[in-house]
C-alpha positions in Angstrom: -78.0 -19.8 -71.3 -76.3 -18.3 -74.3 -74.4 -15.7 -75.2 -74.1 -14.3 -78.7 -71.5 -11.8 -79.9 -71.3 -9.7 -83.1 -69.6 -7.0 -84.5 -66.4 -8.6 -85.9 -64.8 -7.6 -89.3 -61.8 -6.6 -91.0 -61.0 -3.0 -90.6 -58.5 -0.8 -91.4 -55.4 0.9 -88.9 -57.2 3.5 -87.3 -60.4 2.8 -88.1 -63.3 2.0 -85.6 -65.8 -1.5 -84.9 -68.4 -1.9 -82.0 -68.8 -5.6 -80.4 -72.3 -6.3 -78.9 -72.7 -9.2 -76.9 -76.3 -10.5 -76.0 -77.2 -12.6 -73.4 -80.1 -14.9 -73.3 -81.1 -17.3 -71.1 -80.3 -15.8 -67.1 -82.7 -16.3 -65.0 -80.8 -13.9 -62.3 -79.0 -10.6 -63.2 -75.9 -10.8 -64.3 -72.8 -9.4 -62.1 -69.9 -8.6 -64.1 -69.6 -8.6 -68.1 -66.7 -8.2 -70.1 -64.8 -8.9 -72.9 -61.7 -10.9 -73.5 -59.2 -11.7 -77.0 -57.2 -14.0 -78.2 -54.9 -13.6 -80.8 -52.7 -16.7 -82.7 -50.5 -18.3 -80.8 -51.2 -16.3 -77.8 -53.5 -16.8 -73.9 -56.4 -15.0 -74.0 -56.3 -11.5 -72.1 -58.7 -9.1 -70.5 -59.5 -6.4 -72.5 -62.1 -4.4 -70.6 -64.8 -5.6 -67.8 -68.0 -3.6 -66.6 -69.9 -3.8 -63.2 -74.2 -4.4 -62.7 -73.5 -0.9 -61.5 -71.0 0.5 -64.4 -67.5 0.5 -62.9 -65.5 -0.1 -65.3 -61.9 -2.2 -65.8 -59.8 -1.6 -68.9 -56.5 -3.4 -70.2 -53.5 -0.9 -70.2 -53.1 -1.8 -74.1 -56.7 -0.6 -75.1 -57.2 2.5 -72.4 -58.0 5.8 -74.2 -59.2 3.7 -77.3 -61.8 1.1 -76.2 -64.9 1.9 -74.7 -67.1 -0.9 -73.0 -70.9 -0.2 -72.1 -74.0 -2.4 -71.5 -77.7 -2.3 -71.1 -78.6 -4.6 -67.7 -82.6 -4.6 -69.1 -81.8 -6.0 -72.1 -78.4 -8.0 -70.6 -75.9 -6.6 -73.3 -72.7 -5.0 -72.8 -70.8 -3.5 -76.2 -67.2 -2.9 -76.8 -66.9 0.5 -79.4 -63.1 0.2 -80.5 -61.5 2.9 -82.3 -58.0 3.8 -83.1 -57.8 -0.2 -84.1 -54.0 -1.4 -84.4 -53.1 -4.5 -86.1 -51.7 -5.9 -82.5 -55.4 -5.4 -81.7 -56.6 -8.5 -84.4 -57.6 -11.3 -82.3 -60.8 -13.4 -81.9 -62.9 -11.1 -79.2 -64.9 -12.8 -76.5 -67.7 -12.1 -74.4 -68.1 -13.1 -71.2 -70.5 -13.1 -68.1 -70.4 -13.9 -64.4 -72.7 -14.3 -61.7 -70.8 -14.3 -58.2 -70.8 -17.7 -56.3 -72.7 -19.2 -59.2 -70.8 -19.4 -62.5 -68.8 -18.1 -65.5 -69.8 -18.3 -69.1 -68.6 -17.5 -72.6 -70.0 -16.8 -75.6 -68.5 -17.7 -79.1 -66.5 -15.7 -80.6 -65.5 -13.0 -82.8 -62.9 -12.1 -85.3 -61.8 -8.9 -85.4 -59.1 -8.0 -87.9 -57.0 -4.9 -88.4 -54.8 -4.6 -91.1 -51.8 -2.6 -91.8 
């Protein structure tokens, strides 16, 4: 079971990035997937969730700028970010969950915004 994220990088205020986050390995469909940050210093926080079925969950800091989607036949969810901030740098992770059976995380990735 894996998951691999990509889609970090340094970015400009204002500008725009798109996380994907794979996942390999499942031998059952996943429930819920989602993504979560973490910046310096600071707990990691939800920043927007989807359903097997597309309902959707959003942090108040990232509504009306973040927009999280995934693909269940190829078990992918993205996270297109635009009108970045710096308060949005943070390492971005993915996550998955299948109900009554587990949790998992994938690795990682930096996403920086600068001033």
């Amino acid at each position: 079971v894996q998951l691999q994220a990509s889609g970090g990088g340094l970015v400009p205020a204002g500008g725009s990035l798109r996380l994907s986050c794979a996942a390999s390995g499942f031998r059952f469909r996943i429930d819920d997937m989602g993504w979560f940050r973490q910046a310096p210093g600071k707990q990691r926080e939800l920043v927007a969730t989807i359903t097997s079925g597309g309902s959707t969950n959003y942090a108040d800091t990232v509504k009306g700028r973040f927009t999280i989607s995934r693909n269940n036949a190829k078990n992918t969810v993205y996270l297109q970010m635009d009108s970045l901030k710096p308060e949005d740098t943070a390492v971005y992770y993915c996550k998955a969950q299948k109900r009554l059976i587990g949790v998992y995380w994938g690795q990682g990735t930096q996403v920086t915004v600068s001033s």
